[in-house]
Structures are given as C-alpha cells and as structure tokens.
N, CA, C and O atoms as a GROMACS GRO file, in nm:
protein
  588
    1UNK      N    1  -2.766  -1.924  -0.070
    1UNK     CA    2  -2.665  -1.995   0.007
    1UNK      C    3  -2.527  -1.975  -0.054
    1UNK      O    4  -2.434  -1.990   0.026
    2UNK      N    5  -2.499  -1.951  -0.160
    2UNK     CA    6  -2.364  -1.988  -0.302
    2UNK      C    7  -2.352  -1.829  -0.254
    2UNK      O    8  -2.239  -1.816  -0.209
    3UNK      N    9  -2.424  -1.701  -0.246
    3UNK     CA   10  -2.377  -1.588  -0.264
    3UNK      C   11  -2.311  -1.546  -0.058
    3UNK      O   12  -2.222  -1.470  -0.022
    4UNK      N   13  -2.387  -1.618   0.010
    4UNK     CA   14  -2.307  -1.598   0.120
    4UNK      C   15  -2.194  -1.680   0.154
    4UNK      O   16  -2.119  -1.641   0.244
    5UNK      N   17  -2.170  -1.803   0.088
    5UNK     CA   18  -2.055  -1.864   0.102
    5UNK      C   19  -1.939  -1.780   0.027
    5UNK      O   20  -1.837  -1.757   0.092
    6UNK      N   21  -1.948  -1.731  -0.110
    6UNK     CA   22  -1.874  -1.665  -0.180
    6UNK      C   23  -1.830  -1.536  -0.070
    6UNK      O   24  -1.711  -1.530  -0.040
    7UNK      N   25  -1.927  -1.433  -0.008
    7UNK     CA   26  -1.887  -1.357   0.027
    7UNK      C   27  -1.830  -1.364   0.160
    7UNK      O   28  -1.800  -1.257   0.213
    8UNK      N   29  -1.808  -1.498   0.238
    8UNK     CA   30  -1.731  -1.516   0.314
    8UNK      C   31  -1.606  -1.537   0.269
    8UNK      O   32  -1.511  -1.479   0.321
    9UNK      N   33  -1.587  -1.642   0.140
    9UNK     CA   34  -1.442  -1.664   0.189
    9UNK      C   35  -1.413  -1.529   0.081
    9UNK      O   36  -1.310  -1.537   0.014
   10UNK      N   37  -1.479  -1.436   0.067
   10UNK     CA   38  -1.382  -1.301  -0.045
   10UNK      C   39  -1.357  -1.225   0.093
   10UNK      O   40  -1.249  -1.167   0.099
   11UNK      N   41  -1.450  -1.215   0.218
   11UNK     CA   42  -1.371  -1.147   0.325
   11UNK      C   43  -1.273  -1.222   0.394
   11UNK      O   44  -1.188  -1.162   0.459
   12UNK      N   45  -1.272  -1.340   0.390
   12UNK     CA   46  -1.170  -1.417   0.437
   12UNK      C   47  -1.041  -1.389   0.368
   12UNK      O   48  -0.963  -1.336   0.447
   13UNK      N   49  -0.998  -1.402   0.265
   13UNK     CA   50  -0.918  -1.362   0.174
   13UNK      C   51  -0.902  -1.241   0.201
   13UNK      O   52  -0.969  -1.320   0.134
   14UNK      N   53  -0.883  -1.111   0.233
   14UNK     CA   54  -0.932  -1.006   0.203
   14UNK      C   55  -0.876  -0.945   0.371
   14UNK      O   56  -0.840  -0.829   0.389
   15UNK      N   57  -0.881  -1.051   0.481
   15UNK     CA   58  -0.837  -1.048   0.612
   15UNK      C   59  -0.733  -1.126   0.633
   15UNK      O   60  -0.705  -1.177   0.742
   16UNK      N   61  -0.649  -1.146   0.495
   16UNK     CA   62  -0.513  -1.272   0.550
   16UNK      C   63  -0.398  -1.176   0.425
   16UNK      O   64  -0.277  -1.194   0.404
   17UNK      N   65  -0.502  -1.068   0.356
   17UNK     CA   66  -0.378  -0.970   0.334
   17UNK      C   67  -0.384  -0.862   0.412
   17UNK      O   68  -0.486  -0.802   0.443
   18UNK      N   69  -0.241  -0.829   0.454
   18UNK     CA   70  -0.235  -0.709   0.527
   18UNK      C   71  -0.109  -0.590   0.556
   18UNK      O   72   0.006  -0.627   0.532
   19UNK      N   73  -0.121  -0.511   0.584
   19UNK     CA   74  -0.019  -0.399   0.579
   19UNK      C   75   0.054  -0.391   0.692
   19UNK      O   76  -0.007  -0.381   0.798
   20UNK      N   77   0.200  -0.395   0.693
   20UNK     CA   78   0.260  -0.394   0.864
   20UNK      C   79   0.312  -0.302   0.853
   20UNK      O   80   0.360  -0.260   0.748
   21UNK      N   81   0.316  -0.234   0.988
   21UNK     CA   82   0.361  -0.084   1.058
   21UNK      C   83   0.438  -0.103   1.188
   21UNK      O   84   0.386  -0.134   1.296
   22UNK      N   85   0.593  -0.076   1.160
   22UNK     CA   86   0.637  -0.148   1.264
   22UNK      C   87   0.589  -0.066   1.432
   22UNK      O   88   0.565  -0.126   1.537
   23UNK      N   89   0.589   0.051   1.414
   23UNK     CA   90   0.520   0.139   1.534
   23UNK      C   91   0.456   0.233   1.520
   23UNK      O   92   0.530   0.286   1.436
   24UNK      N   93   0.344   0.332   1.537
   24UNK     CA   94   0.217   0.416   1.537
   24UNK      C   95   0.291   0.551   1.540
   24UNK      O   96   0.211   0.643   1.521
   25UNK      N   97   0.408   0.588   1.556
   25UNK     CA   98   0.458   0.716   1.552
   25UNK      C   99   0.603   0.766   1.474
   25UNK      O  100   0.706   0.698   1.477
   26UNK      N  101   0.594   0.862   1.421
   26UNK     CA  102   0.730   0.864   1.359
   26UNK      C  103   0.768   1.032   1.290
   26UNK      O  104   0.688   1.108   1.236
   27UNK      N  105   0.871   1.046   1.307
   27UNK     CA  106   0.935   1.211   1.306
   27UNK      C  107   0.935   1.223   1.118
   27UNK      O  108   0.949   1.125   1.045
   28UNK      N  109   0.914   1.363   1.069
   28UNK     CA  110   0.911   1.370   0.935
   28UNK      C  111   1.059   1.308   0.863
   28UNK      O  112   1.168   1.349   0.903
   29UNK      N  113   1.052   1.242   0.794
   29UNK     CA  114   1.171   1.214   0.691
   29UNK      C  115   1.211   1.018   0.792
   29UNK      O  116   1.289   0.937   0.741
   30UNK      N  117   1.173   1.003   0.864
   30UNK     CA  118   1.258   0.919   0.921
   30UNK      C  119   1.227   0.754   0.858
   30UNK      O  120   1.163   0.690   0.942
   31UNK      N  121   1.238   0.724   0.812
   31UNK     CA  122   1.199   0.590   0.749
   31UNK      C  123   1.089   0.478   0.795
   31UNK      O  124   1.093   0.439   0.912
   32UNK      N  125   1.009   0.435   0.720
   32UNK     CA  126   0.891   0.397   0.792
   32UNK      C  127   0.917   0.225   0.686
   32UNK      O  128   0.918   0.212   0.564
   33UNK      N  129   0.929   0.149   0.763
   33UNK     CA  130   0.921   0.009   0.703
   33UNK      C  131   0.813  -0.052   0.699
   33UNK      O  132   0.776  -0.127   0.789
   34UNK      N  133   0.703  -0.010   0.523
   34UNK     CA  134   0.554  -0.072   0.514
   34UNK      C  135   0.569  -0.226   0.460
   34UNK      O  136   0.639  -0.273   0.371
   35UNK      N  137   0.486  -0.279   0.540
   35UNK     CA  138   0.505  -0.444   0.503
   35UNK      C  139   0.369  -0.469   0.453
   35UNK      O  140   0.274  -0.401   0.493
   36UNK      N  141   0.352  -0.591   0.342
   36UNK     CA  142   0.322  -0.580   0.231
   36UNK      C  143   0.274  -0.762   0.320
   36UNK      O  144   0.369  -0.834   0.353
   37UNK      N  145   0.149  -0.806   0.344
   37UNK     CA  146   0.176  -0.953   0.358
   37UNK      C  147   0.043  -1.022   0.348
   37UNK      O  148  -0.066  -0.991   0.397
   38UNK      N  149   0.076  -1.119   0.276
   38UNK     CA  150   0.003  -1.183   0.196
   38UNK      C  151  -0.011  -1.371   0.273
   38UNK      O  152   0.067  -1.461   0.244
   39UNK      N  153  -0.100  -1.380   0.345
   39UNK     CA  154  -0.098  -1.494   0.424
   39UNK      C  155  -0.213  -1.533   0.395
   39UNK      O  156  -0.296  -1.568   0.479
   40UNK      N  157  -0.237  -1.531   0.243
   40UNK     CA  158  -0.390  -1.596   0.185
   40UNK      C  159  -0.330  -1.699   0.098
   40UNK      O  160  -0.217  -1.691   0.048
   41UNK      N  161  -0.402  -1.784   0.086
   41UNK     CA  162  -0.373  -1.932   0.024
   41UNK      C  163  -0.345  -1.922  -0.149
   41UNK      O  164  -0.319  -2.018  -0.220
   42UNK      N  165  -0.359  -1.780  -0.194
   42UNK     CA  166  -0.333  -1.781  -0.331
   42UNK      C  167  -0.261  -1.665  -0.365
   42UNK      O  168  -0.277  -1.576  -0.282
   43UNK      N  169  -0.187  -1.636  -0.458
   43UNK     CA  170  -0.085  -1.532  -0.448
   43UNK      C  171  -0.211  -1.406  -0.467
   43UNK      O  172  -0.332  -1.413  -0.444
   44UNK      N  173  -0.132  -1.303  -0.514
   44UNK     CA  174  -0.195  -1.168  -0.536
   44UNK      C  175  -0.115  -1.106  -0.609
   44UNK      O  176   0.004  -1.131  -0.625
   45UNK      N  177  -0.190  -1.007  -0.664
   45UNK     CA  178  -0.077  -0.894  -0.780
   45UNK      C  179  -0.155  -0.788  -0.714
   45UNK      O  180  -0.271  -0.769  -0.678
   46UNK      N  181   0.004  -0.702  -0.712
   46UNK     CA  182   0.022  -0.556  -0.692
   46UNK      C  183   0.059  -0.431  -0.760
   46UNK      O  184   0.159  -0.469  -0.820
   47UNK      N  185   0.046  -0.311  -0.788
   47UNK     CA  186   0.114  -0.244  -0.873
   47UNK      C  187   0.197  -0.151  -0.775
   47UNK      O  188   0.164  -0.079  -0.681
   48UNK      N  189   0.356  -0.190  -0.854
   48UNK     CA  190   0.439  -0.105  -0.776
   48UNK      C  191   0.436  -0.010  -0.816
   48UNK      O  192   0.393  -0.023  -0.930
   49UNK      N  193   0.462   0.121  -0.790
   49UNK     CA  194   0.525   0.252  -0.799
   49UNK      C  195   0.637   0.264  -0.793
   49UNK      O  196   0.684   0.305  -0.686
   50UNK      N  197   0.762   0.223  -0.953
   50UNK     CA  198   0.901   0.206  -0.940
   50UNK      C  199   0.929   0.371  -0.940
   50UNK      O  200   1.038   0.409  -0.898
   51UNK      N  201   0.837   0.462  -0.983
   51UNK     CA  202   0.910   0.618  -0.964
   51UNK      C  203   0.902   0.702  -0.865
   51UNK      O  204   0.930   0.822  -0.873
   52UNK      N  205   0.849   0.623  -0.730
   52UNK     CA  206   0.842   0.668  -0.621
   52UNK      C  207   0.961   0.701  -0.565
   52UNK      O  208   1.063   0.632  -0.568
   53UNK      N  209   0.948   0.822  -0.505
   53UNK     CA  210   1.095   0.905  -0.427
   53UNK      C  211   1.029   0.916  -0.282
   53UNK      O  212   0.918   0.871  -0.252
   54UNK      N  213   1.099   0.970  -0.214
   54UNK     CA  214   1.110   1.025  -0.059
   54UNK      C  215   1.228   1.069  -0.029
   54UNK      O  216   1.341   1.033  -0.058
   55UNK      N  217   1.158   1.203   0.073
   55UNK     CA  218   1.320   1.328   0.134
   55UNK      C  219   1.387   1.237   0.229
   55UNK      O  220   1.349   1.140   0.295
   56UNK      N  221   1.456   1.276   0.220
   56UNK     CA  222   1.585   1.231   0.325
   56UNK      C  223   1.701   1.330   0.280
   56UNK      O  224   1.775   1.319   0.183
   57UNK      N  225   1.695   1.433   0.379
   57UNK     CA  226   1.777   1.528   0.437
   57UNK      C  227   1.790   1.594   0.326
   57UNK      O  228   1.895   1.548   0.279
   58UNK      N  229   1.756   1.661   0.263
   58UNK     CA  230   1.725   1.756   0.155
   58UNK      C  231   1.737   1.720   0.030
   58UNK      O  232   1.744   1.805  -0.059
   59UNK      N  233   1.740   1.596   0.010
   59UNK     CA  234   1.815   1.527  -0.101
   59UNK      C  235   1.634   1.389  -0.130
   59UNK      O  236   1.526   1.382  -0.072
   60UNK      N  237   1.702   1.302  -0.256
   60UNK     CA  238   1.531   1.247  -0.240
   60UNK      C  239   1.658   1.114  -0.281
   60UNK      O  240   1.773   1.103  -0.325
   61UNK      N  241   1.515   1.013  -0.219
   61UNK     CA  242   1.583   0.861  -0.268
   61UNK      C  243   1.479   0.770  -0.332
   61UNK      O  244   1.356   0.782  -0.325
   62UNK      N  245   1.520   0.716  -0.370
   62UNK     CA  246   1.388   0.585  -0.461
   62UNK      C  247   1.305   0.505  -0.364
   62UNK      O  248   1.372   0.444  -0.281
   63UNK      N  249   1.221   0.497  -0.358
   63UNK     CA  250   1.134   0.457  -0.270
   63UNK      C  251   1.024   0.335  -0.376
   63UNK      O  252   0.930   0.394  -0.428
   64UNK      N  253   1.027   0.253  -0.394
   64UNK     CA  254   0.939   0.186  -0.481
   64UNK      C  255   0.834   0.153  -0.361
   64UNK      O  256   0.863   0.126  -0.245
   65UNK      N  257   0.697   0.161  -0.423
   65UNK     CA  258   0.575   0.119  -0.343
   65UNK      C  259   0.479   0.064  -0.383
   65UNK      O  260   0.491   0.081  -0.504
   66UNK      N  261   0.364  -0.008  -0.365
   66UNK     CA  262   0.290  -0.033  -0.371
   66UNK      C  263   0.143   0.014  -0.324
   66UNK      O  264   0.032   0.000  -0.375
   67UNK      N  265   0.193   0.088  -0.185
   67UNK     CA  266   0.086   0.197  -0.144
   67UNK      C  267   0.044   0.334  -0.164
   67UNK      O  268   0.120   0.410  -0.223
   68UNK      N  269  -0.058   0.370  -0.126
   68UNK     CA  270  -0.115   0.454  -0.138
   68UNK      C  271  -0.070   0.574  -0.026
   68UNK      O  272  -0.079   0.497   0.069
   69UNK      N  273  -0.028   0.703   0.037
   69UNK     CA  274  -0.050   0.722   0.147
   69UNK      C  275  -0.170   0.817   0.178
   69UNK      O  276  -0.178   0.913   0.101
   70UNK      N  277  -0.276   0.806   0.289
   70UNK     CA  278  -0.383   0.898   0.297
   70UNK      C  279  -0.370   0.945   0.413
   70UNK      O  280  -0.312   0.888   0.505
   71UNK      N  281  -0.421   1.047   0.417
   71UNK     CA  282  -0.424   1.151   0.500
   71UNK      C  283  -0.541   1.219   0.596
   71UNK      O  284  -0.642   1.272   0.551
   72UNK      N  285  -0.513   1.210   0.718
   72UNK     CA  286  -0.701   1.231   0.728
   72UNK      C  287  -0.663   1.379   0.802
   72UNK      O  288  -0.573   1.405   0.883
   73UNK      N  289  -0.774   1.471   0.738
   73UNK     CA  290  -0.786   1.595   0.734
   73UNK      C  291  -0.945   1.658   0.786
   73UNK      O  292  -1.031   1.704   0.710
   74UNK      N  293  -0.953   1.646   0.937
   74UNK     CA  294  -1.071   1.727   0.933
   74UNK      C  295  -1.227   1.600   0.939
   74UNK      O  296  -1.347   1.626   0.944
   75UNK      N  297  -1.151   1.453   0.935
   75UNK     CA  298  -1.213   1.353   0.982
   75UNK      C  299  -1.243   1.314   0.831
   75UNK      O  300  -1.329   1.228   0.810
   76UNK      N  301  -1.192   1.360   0.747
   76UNK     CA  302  -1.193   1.295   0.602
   76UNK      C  303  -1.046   1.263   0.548
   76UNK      O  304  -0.964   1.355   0.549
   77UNK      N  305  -1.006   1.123   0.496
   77UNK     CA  306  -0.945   1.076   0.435
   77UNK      C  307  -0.904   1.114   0.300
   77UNK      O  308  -0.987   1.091   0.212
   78UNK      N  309  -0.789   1.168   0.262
   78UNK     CA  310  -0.754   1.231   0.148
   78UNK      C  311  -0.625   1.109   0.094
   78UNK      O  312  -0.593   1.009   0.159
   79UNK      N  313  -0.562   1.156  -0.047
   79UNK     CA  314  -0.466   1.107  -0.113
   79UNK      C  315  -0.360   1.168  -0.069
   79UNK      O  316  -0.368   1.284  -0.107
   80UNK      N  317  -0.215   1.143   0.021
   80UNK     CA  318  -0.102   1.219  -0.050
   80UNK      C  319  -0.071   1.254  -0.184
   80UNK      O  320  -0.143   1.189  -0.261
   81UNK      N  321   0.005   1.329  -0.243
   81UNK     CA  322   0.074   1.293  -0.360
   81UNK      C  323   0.266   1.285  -0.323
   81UNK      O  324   0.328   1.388  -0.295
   82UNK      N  325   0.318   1.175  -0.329
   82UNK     CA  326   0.392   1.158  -0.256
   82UNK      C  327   0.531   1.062  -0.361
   82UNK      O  328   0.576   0.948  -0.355
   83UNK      N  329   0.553   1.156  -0.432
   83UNK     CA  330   0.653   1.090  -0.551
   83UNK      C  331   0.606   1.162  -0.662
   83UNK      O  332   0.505   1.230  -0.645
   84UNK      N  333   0.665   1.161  -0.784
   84UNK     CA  334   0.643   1.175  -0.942
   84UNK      C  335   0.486   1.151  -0.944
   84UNK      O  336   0.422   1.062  -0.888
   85UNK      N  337   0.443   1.250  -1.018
   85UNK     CA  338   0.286   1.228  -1.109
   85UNK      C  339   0.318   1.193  -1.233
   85UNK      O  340   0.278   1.092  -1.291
   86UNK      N  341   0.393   1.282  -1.278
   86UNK     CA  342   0.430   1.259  -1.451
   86UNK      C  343   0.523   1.181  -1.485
   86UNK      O  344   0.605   1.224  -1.403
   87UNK      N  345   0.593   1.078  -1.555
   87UNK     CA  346   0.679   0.944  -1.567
   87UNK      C  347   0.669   0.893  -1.482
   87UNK      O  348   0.772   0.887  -1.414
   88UNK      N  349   0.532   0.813  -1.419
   88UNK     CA  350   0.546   0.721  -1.331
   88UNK      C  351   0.580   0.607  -1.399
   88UNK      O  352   0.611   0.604  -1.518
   89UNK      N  353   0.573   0.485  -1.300
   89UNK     CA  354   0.666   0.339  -1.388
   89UNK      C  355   0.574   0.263  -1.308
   89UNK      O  356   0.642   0.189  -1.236
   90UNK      N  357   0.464   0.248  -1.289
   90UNK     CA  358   0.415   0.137  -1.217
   90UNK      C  359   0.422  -0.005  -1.282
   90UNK      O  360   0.376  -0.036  -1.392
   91UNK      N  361   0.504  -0.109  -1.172
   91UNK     CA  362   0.493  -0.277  -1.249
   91UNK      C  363   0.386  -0.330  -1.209
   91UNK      O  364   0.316  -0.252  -1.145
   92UNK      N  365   0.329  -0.469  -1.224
   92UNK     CA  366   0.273  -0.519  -1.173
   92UNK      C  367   0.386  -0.681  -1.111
   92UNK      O  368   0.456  -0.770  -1.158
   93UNK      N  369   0.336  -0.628  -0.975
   93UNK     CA  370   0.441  -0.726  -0.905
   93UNK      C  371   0.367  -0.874  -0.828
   93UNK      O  372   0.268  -0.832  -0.767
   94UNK      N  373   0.376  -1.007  -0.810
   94UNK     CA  374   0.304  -1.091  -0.798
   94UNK      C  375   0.381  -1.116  -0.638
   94UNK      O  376   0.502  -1.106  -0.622
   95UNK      N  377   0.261  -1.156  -0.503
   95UNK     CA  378   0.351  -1.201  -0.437
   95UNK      C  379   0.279  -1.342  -0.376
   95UNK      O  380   0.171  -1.355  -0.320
   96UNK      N  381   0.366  -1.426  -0.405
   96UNK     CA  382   0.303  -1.586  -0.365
   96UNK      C  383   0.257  -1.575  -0.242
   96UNK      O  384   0.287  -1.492  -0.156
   97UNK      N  385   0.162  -1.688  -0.236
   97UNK     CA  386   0.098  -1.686  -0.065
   97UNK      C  387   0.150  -1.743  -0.009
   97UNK      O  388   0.196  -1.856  -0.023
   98UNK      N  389   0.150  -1.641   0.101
   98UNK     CA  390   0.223  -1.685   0.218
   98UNK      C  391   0.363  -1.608   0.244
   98UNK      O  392   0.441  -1.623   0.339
   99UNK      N  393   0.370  -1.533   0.148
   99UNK     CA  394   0.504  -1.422   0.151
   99UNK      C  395   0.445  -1.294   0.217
   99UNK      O  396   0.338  -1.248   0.256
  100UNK      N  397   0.568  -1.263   0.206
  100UNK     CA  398   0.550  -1.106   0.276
  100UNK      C  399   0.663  -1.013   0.175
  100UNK      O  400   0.761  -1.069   0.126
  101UNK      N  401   0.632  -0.860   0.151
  101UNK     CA  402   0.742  -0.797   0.056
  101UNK      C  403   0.759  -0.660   0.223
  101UNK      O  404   0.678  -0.616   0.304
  102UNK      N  405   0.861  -0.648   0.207
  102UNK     CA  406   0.874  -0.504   0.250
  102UNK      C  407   0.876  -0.356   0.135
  102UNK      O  408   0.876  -0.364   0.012
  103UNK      N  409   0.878  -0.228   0.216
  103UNK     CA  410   0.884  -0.131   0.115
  103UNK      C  411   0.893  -0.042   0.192
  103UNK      O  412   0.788  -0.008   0.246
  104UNK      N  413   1.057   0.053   0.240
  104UNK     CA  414   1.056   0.162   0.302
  104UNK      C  415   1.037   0.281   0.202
  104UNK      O  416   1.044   0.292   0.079
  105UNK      N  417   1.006   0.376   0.319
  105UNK     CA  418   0.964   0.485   0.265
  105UNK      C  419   0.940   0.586   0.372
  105UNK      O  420   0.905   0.543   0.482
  106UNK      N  421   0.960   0.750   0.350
  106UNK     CA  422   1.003   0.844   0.422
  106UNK      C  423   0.864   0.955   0.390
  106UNK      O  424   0.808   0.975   0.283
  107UNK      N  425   0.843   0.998   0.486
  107UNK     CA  426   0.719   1.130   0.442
  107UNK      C  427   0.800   1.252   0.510
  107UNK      O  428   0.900   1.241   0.581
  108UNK      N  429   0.734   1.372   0.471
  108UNK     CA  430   0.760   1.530   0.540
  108UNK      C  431   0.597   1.560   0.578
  108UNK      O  432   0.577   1.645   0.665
  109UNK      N  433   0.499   1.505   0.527
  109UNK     CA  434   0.366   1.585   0.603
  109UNK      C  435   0.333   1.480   0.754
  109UNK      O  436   0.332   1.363   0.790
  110UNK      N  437   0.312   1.603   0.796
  110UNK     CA  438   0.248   1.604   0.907
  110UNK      C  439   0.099   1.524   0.933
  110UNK      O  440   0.010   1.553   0.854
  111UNK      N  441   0.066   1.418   1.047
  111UNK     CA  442  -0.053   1.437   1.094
  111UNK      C  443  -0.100   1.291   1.112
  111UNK      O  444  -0.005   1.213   1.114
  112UNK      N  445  -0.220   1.233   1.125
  112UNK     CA  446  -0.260   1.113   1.096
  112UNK      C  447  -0.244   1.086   1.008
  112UNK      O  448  -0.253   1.176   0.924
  113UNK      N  449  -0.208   0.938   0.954
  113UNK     CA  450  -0.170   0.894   0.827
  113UNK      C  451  -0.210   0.754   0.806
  113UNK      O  452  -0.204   0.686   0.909
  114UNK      N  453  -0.248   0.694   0.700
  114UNK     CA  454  -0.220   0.554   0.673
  114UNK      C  455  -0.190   0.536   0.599
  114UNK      O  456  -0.165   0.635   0.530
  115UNK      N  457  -0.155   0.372   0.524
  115UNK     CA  458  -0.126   0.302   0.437
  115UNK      C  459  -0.254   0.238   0.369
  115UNK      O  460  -0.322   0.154   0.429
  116UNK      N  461  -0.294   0.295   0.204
  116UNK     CA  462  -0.391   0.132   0.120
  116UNK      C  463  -0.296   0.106   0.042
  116UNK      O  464  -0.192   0.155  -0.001
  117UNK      N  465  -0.389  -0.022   0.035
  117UNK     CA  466  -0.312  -0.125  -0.060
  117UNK      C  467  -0.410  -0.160  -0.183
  117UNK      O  468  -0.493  -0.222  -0.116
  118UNK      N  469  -0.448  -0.164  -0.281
  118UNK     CA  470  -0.494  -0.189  -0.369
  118UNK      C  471  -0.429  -0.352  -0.408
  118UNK      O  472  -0.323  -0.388  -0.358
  119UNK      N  473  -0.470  -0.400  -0.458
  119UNK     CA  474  -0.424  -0.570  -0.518
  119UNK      C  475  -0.543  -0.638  -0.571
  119UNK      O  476  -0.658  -0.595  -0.562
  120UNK      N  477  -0.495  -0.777  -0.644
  120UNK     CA  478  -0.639  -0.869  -0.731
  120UNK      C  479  -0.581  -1.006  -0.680
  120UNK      O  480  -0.469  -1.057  -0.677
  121UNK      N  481  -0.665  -1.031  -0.654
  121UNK     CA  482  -0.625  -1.195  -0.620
  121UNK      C  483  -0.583  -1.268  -0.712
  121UNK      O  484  -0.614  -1.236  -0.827
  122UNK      N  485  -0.480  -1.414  -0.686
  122UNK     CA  486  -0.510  -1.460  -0.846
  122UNK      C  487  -0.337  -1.415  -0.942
  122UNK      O  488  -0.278  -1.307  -0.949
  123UNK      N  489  -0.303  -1.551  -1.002
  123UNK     CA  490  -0.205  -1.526  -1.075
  123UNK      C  491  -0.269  -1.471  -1.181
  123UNK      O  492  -0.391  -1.461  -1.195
  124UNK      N  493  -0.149  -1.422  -1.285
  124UNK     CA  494  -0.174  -1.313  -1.372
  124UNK      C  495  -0.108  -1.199  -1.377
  124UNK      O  496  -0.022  -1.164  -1.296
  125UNK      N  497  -0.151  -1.132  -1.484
  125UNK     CA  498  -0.049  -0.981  -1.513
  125UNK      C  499  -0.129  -0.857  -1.492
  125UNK      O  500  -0.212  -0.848  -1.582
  126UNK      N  501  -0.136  -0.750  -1.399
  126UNK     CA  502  -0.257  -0.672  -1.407
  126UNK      C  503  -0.224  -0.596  -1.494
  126UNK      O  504  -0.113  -0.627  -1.538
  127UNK      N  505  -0.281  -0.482  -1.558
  127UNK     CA  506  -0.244  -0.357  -1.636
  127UNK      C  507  -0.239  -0.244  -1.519
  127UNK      O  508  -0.349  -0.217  -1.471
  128UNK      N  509  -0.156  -0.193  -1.480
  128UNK     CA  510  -0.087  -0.144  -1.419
  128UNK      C  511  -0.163   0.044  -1.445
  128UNK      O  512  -0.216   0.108  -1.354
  129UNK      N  513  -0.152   0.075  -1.536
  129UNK     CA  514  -0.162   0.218  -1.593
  129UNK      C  515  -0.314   0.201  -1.621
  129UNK      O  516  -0.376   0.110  -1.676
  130UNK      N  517  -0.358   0.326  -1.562
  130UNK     CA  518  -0.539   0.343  -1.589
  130UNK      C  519  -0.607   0.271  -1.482
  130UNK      O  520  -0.561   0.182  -1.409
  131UNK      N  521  -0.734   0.327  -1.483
  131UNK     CA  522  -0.807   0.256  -1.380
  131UNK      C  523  -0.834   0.106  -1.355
  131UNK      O  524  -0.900   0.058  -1.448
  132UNK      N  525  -0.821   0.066  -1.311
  132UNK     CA  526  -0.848  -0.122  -1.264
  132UNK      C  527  -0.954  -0.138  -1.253
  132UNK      O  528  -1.005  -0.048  -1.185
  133UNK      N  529  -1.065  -0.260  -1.307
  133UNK     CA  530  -1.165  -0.292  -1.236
  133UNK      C  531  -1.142  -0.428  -1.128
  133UNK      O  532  -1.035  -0.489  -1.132
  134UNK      N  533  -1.240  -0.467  -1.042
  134UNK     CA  534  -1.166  -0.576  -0.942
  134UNK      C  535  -1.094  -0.558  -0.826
  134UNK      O  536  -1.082  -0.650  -0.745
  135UNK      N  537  -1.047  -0.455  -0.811
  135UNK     CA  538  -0.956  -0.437  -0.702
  135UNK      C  539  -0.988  -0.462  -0.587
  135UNK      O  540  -1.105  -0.446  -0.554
  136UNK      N  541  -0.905  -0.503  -0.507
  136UNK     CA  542  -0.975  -0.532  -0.372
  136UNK      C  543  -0.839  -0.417  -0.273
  136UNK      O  544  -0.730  -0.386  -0.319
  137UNK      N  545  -0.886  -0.383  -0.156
  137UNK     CA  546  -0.833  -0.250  -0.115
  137UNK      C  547  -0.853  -0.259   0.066
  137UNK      O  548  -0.947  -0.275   0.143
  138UNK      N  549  -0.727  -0.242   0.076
  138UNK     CA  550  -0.669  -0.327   0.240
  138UNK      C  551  -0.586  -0.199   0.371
  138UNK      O  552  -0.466  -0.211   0.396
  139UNK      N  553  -0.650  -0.113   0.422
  139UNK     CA  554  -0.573  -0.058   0.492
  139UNK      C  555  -0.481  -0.082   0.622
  139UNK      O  556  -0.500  -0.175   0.700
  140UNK      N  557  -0.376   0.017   0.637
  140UNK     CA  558  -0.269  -0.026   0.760
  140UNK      C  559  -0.356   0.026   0.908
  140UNK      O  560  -0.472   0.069   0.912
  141UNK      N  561  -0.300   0.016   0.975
  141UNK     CA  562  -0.350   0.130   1.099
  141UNK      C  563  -0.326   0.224   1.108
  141UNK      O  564  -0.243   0.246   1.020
  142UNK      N  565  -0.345   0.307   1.160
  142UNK     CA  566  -0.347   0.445   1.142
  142UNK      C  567  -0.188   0.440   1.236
  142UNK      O  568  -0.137   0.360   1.314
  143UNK      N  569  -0.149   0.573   1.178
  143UNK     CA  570   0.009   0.619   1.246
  143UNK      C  571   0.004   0.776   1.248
  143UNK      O  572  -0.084   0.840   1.190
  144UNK      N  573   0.100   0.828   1.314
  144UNK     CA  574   0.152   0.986   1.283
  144UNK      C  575   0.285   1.031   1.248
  144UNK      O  576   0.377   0.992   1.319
  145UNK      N  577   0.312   1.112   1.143
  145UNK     CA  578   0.433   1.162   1.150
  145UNK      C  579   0.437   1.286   1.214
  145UNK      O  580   0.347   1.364   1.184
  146UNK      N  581   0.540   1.330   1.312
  146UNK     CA  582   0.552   1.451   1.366
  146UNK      C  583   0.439   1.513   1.436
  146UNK      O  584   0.401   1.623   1.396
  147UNK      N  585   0.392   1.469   1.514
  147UNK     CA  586   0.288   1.482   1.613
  147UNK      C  587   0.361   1.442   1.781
  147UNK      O  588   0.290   1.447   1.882
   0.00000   0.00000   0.00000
C-alpha cells in the first residue's frame, strides 16, 4: 500500500514540473523562449549550463540553460551538443514552488527537436559536475526548427 502511495505522489510531482514552448515551429537561429516551471508544492534544483552559447547571425551569444536539447533521428532520440564541452560552468540553481524561470536560446540544426530537463526535488545544493544519482527527467513537446 506505502509503495503505491509513494509512487503516486513521485508521479504527481513529476507532472506539476514542466517545460514551456511558446509554439511547435521555428526557423534556424531564431530564438526559442524554454520555460522552466515548477508548480509542485516543493522547490527543485537544477543544473544550469552558465557556458552555454547560441548563433545568432554569425556571431554566438550566452545562452545559460538548464536543458538538454534532443534530437530525433530516424525515430531515435539523440543528444545535441549545443554550446562548450570543455570549460563548462554548470550551477546548481534552486527554483521555489510555484515559480517559473525562463531561458532563451537559438539552434542551427534542423528537424524534430525537444527539450529535457533533468532536476531533484527538494532544497539543497546538487553537485553539478559528474554524473547525478536521483534525477528525475521531464520532457517539452516536441517542436521543429526549419522544417
């Protein structure tokens, strides 16, 4: 009885964070405003990506994120790599419940795309660098750039 109550309210929780996409289509480079929202009764921690960039018109701009972007290729879901690999700066960023963060950001590939979100429920400091155990992992809807 204790293990199906638990695993309700962890999907409950789990369905009151979520990723906003203001519309399903969008031209390469053009700015995409990912929303970050947290309408669960207890905050959450995130790890930003402060060395995240994106093109804009041949030139790159800072893009801090929290997401992931994937790519589906062939009916399989892949990783972008979509900013710095090497000196990344990831923080760990807390957002109270019931907030919402924004986070624009610009792509050049082509195709179906989404947004994850990785996060831990729960005040606290995550470790940011290296693998996490715990994570809980929240996707946007699917969108396209340049299609």
């Amino acid at each position: 009885m204790w293990s199906i109550l638990i695993l309700l309210l962890s999907c409950d929780v789990a369905a009151q964070v979520r990723i906003g996409i203001p519309k399903r289509n969008f031209q390469p480079e053009e700015q995409i405003q990912g929303k970050l929202e947290n309408k669960s009764p207890r905050p959450i921690n995130v790890c930003v990506e402060f060395g995240q960039w994106s093109p804009k018109a041949g030139t790159l701009e800072i893009t801090p994120s929290p997401f992931l972007v994937e790519v589906n290729r062939d009916g399989r879901w892949s990783v972008l790599l979509n900013g710095p690999d090497i000196g990344s700066d990831p923080q760990t960023v807390e957002v109270d419940a019931g907030k919402s963060m924004e986070f624009p950001f610009r792509l050049n590939d082509k195709g179906t795309l989404r947004l994850r979100l990785d996060y831990w429920s729960g005040s606290g400091h995550v470790k940011c660098s290296g693998r996490q155990k715990g994570a809980r992992h929240v996707y946007s809807a699917t969108f396209t750039v340049g299609r």
